[in-house]
C-alpha positions as CSV (number, residue, x, y, z in Angstrom):
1,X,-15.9,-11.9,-0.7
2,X,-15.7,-11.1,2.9
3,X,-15.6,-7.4,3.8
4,X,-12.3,-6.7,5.7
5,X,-13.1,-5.0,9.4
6,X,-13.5,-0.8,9.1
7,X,-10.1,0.7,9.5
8,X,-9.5,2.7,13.1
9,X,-8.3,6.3,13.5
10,X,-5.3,5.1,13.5
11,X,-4.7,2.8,11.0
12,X,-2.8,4.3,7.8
13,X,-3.6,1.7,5.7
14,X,-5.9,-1.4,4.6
15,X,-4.4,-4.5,6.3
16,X,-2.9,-6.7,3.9
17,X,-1.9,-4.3,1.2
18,X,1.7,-4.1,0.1
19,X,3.5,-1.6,2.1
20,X,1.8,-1.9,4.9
21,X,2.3,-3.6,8.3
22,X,0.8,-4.3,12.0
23,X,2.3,-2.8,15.0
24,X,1.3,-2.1,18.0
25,X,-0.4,0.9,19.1
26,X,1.4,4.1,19.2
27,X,-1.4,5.9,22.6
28,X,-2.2,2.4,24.2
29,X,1.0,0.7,23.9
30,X,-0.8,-2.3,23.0
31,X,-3.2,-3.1,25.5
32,X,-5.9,-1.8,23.8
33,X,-7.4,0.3,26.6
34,X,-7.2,4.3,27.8
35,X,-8.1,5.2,30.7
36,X,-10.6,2.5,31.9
37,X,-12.0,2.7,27.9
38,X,-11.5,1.1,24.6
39,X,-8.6,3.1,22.6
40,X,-9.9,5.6,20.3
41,X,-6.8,4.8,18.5
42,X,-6.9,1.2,17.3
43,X,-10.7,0.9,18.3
44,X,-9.3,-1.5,21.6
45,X,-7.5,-3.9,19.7
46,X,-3.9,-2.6,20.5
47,X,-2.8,-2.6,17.0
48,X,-2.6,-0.5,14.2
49,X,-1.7,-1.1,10.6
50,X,1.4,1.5,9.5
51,X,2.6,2.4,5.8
52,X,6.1,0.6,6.0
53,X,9.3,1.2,3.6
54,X,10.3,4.7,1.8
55,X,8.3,6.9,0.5
């Protein structure tokens, strides 16, 4: 079974697991980059994966 990538700091969940959903980065708006350097936040990939629905 392939191992799924590690989950950034701002991920809330495991991609692909019911009730959760990509969206774009929250700090980098997207672009993957702060400042000159990757985003902490999504680890420079722009995205983050977000708990979706109630709760």
């Amino acid at each position: 079974m392939a191992q799924e990538p590690p989950l950034s700091p701002g991920d809330e969940a495991e991609p692909g697991l019911p009730g959760s959903g990509e969206d774009i980065c929250p700090d980098c708006n997207g672009s993957g980059k702060l400042e000159g350097a990757d985003c902490k936040t999504c680890g420079g990939t722009g995205k983050v994966i977000q708990g979706i629905g109630g709760g």
